[in-house]
C-alpha positions as CSV (number, residue, x, y, z in Angstrom):
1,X,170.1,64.3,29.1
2,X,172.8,62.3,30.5
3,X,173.6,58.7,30.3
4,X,171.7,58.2,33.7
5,X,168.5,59.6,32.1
6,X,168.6,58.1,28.9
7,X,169.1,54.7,31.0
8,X,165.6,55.3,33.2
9,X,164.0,56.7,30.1
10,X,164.7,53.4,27.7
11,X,163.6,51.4,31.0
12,X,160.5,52.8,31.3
13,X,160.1,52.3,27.6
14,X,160.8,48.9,27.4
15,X,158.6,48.1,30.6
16,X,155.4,49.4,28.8
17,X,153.6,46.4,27.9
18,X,151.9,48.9,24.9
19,X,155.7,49.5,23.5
20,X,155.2,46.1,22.5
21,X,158.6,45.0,22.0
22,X,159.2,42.5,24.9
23,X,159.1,39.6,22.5
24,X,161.5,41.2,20.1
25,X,164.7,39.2,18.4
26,X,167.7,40.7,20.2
27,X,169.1,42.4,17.3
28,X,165.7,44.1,16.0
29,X,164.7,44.8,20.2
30,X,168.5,46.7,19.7
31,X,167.5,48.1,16.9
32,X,164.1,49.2,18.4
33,X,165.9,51.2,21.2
34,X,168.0,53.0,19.1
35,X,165.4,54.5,17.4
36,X,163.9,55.3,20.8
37,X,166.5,57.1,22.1
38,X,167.8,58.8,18.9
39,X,164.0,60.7,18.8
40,X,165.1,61.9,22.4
41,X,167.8,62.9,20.6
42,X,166.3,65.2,18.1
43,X,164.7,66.8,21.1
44,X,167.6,67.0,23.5
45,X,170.3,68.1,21.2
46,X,172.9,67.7,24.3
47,X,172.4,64.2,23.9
48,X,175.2,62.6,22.0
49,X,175.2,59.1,19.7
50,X,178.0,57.7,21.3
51,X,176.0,57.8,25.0
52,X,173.2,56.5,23.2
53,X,175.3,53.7,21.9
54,X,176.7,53.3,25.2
55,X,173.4,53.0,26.9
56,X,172.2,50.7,24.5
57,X,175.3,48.0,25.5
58,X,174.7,48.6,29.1
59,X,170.7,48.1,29.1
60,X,170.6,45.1,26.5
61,X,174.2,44.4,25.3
62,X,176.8,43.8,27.7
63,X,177.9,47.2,28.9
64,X,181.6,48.8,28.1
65,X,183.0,45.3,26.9
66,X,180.5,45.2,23.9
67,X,183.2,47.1,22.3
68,X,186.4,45.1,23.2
69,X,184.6,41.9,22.4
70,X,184.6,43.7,18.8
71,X,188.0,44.3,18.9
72,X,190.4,41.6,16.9
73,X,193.2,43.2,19.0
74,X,192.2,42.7,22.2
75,X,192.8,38.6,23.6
76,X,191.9,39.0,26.7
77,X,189.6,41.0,29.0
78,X,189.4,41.4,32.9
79,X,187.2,43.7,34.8
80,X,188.0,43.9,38.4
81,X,185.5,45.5,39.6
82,X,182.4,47.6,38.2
83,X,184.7,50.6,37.5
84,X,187.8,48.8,36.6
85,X,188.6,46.8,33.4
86,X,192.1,46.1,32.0
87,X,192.4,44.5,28.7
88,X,195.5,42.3,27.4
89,X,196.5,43.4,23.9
90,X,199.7,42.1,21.8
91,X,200.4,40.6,25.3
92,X,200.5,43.6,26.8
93,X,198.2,44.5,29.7
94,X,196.6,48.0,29.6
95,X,193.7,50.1,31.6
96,X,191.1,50.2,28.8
97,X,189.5,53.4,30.5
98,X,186.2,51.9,30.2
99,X,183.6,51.2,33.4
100,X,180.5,50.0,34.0
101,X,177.8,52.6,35.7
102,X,177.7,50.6,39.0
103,X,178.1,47.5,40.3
104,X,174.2,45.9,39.5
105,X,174.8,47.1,36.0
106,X,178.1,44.3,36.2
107,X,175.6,41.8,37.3
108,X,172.9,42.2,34.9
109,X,175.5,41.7,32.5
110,X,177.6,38.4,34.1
111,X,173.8,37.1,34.2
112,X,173.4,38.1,30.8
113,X,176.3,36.2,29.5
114,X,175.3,32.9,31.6
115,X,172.0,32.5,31.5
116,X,171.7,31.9,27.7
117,X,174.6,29.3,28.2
118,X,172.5,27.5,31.3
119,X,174.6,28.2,33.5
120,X,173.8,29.6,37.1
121,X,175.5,32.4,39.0
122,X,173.7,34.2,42.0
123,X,175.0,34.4,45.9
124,X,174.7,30.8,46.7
125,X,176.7,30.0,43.2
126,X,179.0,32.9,43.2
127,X,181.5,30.9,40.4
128,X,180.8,29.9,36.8
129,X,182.9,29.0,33.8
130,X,181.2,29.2,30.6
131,X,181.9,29.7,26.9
132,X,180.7,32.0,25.1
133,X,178.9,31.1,21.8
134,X,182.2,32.3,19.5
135,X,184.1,29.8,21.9
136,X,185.8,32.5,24.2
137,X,186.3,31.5,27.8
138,X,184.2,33.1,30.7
139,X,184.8,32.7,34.6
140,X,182.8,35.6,36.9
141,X,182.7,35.8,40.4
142,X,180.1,37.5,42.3
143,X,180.7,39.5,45.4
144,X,181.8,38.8,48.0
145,X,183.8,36.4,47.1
146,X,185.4,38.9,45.2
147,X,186.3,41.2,47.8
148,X,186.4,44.6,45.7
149,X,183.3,43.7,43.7
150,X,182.1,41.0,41.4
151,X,184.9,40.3,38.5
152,X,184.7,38.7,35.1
153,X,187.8,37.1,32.7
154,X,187.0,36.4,29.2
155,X,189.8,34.8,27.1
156,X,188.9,35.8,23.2
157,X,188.7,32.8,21.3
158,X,190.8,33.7,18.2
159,X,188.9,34.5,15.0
160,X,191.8,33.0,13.2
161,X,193.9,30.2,14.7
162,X,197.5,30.8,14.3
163,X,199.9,28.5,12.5
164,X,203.1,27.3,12.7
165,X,204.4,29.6,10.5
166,X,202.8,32.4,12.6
167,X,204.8,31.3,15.9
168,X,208.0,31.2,13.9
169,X,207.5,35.0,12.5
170,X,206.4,35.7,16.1
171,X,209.8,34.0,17.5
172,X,207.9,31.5,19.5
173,X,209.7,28.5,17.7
174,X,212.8,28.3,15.2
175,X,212.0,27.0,12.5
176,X,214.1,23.9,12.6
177,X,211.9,23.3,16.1
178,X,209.2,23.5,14.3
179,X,210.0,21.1,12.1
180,X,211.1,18.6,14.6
181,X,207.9,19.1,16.4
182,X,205.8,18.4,12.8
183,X,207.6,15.3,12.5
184,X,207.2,14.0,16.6
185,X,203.5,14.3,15.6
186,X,204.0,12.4,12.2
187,X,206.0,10.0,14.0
188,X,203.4,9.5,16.8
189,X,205.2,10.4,19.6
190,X,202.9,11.7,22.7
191,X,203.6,15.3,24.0
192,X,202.6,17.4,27.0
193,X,203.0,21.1,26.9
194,X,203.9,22.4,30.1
195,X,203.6,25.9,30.5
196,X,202.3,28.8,33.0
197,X,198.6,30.1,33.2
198,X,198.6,32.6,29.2
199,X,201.6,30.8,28.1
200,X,200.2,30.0,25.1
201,X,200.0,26.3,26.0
202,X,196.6,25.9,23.8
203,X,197.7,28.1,20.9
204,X,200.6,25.7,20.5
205,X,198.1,22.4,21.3
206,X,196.0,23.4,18.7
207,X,198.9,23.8,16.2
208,X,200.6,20.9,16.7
209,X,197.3,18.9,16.5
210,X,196.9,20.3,12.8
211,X,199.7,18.2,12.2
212,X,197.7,14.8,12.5
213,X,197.2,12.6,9.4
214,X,193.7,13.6,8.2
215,X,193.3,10.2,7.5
216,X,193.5,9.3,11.4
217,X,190.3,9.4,14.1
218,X,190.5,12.2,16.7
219,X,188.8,12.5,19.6
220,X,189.3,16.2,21.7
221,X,188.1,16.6,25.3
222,X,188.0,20.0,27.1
223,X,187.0,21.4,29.8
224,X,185.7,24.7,27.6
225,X,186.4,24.0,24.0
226,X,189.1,26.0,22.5
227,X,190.7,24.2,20.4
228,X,189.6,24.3,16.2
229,X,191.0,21.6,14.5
230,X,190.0,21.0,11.0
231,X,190.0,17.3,10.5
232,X,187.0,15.8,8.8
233,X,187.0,12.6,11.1
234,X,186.8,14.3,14.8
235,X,184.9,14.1,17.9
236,X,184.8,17.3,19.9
237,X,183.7,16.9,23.9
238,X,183.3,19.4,26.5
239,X,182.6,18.5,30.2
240,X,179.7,19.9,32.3
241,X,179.4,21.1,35.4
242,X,177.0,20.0,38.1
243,X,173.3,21.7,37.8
244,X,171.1,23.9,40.3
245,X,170.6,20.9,42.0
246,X,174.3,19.9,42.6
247,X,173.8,16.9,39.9
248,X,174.9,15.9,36.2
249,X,178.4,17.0,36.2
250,X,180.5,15.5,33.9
251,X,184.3,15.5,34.5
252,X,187.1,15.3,32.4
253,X,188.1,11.8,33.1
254,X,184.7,10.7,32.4
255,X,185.0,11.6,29.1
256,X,188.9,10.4,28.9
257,X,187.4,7.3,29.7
258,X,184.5,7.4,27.4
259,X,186.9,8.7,24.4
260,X,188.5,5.0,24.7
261,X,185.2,3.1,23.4
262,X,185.0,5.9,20.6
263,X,187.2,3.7,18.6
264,X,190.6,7.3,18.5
265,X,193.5,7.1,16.7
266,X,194.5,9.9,19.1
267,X,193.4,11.7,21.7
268,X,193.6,15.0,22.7
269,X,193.3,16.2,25.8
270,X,193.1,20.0,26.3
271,X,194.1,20.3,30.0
272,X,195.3,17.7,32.5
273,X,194.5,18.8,35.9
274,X,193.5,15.8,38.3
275,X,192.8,11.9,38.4
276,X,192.3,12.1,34.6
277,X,195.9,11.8,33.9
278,X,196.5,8.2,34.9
279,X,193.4,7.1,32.2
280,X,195.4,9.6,29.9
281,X,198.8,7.8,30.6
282,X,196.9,4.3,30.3
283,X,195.4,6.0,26.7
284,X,199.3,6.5,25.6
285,X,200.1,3.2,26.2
286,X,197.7,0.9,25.0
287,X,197.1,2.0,21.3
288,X,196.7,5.5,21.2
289,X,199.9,6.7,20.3
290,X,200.8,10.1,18.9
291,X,197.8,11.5,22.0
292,X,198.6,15.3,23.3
293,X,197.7,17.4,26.6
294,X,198.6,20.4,28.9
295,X,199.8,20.6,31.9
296,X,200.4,23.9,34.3
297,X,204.3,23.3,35.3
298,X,207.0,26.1,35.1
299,X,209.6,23.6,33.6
300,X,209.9,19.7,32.1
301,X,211.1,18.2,35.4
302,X,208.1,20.3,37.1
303,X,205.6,18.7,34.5
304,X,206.7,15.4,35.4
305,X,206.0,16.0,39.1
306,X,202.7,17.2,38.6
307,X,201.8,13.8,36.3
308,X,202.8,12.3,39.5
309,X,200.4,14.2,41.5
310,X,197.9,14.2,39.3
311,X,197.7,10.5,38.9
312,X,198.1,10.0,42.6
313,X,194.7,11.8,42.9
314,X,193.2,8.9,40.6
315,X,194.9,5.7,42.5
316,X,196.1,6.7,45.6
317,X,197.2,3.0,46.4
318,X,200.0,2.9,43.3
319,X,203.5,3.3,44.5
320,X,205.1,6.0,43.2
321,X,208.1,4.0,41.6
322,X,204.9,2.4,39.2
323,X,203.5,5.9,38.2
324,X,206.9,6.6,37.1
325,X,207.5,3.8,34.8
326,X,203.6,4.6,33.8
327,X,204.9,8.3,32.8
328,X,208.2,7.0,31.2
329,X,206.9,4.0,29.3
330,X,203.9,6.9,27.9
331,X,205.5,10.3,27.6
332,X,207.9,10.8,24.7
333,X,208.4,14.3,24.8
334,X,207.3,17.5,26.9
335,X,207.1,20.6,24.9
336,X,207.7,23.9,28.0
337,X,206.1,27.5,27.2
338,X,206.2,30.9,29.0
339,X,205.3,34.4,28.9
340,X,208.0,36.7,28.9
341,X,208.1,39.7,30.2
342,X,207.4,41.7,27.4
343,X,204.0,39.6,26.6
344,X,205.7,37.5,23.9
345,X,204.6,33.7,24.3
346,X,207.6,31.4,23.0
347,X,208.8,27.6,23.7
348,X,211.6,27.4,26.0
349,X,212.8,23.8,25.2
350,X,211.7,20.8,24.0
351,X,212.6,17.7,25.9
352,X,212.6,13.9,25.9
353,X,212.1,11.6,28.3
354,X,214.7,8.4,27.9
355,X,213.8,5.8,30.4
356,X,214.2,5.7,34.7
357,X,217.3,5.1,35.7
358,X,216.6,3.5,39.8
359,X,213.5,5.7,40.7
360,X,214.7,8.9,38.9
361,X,212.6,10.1,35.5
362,X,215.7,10.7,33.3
363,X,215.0,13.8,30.7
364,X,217.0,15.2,27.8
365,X,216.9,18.6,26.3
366,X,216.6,18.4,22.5
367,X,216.3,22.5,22.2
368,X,216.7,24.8,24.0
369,X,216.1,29.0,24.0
370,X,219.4,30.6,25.8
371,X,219.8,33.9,27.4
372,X,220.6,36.1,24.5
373,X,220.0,33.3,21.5
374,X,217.6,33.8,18.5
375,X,214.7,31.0,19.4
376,X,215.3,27.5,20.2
377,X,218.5,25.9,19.7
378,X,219.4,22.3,19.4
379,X,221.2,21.1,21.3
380,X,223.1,17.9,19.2
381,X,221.5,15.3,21.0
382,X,220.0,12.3,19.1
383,X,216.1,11.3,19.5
384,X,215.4,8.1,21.2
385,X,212.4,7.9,19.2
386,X,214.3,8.6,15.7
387,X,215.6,4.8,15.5
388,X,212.8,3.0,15.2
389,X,211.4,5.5,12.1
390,X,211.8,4.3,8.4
391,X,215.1,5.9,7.1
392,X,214.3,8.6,5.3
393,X,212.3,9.9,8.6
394,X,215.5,9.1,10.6
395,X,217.4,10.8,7.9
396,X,215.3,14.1,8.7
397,X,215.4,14.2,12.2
398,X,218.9,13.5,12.4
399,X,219.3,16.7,9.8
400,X,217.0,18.9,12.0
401,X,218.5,18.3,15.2
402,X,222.1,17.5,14.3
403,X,222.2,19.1,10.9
C-alpha cells in the first residue's frame, strides 16, 4: 500500500460511525489510528512505519511540518506552496525536502491550526495571524491571493529565551554593550530597537526587559505574544482581530491606552506600527519612564522618521516640528539590529538622541560595529543621560563607554 491508500483506508475508517472514535482526545484518536494502520501493516508487509507515521500527521496532525515543529533547531518555517517548504535553521535558510500530498491536504491543515485558536480563514478571509498554543507565530494565506498556492509562516517561539550572555557568545553584543544596555534599563532610560523584518528585534526586547527591577509593575502589549518575561508583578495583553462578522477588534493602541489606567511602572510595547506611537511617546513622558518598543527601520535616523509617520497616522493635525520635540523630549536611546548575510543577528550601534537643534532630531552614536571590528565598539562619547545618575552609576557608565 502506498501513502495514497493508507490515506483513503484511515478515512474510511474514521468515517464509520461503528469505529466509534469520533469523540476521541486528540492524542488517544492518534493513537487509535496508529494501531489501525499498523494491522494493515502486518498484512501489507510493503507498508513501511515511517509512511504510516507520515499519514498519521497529514490526516489528524498537521502534515510534513509535525516534524519540524519538533525540531529545537529549526526557528522558522515557510511553506510556499503545497509541495514546497523551506525552513530557517541557525539562520540559515534551507529546502527541508518535505511536501504536503496536494494542495487541500495544505488547507485542511492551515484550518487545523486556526480553528482551535477562533480564528477564521476561508476564500472571503484568505489572511489570519494567530499564535499557536506554545506562543509561535502563524500568518497563512489562502489561494489566490497567494498566486502559486496557499502559503503558511510560523516563527518557533523559543523553548528557551536567550540571555544576554547568549548574544554576547553569539557576537550579537560586546560585552561592554551589554553592560551599558543593563544599566540604560536600570537607569530608566526608554529604548526603541529598530531593526529589519528577523532581525532579532524581539529576541533582544525580551532580554533587555529581563533587566527591569522585579520590584517594578509591567505591563506588555503585543500584537501576538512573544515575549516571556519572568517578573512576578506583570500584565500580559495581546490584541484581537475583528470577528466573522467584521466586529470586536482590538488594536494595539487600545490597549496602549488602556495599559495607562493599569497603574505600569513601564510599558512594553512589542511592535510600533501605526497611530499607537504617539499614546506610546505620551506613555514615555508622563511617568512611565524606562518603557521599550520596536520599530521596522534599517537605521536610527530611519527609526526616527518612521515615529514621525507613525504618530502622524494618530494626529494628523500636529505639526511636524511638535512630533519632534514629542520624540526628543521621550526617546533616550535607539538600539539598531540586522541580519547579516550569513544569518547571524547582531546590534549594529547603539545611539542617543540629545535634543533638536532648529527642526533637526540630533542623534549620537555611543557604539558602534565597523567593517572588520570584533562586536560593538564605543565610540568615547559621554551619555547625556549619565549626569543626572547617582555617582557610583555615573562612575560605571563613564568606565563602560569611556573606560
Amino acid at each position: 500500500m502506498d501513502k495514497q491508500q493508507l490515506r483513503f483506508a484511515l478515512k474510511n475508517h474514521l468515517q464509520q460511525r461503528q469505529s466509534g472514535v469520533q469523540d476521541l482526545p486528540p492524542a488517544e484518536l492518534r493513537e487509535h489510528a496508529k494501531r489501525y494502520l499498523l494491522e494493515l501493516h502486518s498484512h501489507q508487509s510493503q507498508v513501511s512505519e515511517d509512511a504510516v507515521a507520515d499519514v498519521i500527521d497529514e490526516m489528524l496532525g498537521l502534515g510534513p511540518i509535525e516534524a519540524l515543529l519538533r525540531d529545537e533547531t529549526v526557528s522558522e518555517i515557510m511553506v510556499n506552496r503545497y509541495d514546497q517548504i523551506f525552513i530557517e535553521r541557525a539562520g540559515r535558510l534551507t529546502d527541508s525536502g518535505l511536501a504536503f500530498s496536494d494542495e487541500s491536504s495544505l488547507r485542511r491543515v492551515i484550518e487545523r491550526i486556526v480553528l482551535p485558536l477562533g480564528r477564521h480563514v476561508d476564500d472571503s478571509s484568505p489572511m489570519v495571524d494567530a499564535r499557536l498554543s506554545d506562543g509561535s507565530r502563524v500568518n497563512a494565506v489562502l489561494q489566490p491571493l497567494a498566486v502559486k498556492g496557499s502559503c503558511i509562516t510560523i516563527r518557533k517561539f523559543s523553548s528557551t529565551p536567550l540571555t544576554i550572555d547568549d548574544l554576547i557568545k553569539f557576537d550579537s553584543l560586546s560585552p561592554k554593550a551589554a553592560e551599558f544596555l543593563k544599566l540604560a534599563v536600570e537607569c530608566r532610560q526608554n529604548i526603541i530597537i529598530s531593526g529589519g523584518t528577523g532581525s532579532g528585534k524581539t529576541t533582544l526586547l525580551n532580554t533587555l526587559s529581563s533587566f527591569i527591577p522585579s520590584d517594578e509593575r509591567i505591563v506588555t502589549i503585543e500584537d501576538a505574544a512573544e515575549l516571556r518575561l519572568q517578573h512576578k508583578n506583570l500584565v500580559s495583553l495581546e490584541a484581537r482581530p475583528k470577528n466573522q462578522e467584521g466586529k470586536g477588534a482590538i488594536h494595539i493602541r487600545d490597549l496602549v491606552i488602556n495599559s495607562l489606567r493599569m497603574r505600569p511602572d513601564r510599558i512594553v510595547v512589542g511592535e510600533c506600527r501605526g497611530a499607537e506611537a504617539l499614546d506610546m511617546l505620551q506613555a514615555m513622558n508622563t511617568g512611565h519612564a524606562g518603557s521599550l518598543s520596536t520599530v521596522h527601520a534599517n537605521t536610527a535616523r530611519d527609526a526616527v522618521r518612521r515615529l514621525e509617520i507613525m504618530v502622524l497616522m494618530g494626529a494628523m493635525d500636529l505639526p511636524v516640528f511638535a512630533i519632534r520635540q514629542q520624540i526628543a523630549s521621550a526617546v533616550d536611546l535607539i538600539v539598531q539590529t540586522a541580519r547579516l548575510n550569513t544569518g547571524q543577528r547582531v546590534v549594529t550601534s547603539i545611539d542617543e538622541l540629545t535634543g533638536i537643534d532648529g527642526e533637526t532630531l540630533q542623534i549620537g552614536t555611543l557604539f558602534a560595529r565597523q567593517r572588520g571590528e570584533h562586536g560593538l565598539v564605543s565610540q568615547g562619547m559621554p551619555a547625556r543621560f549619565a549626569a543626572g545618575q547617582p555617582p557610583e552609576l555615573q562612575e560605571q557608565l563613564t568606565q563602560t563607554l569611556m573606560g
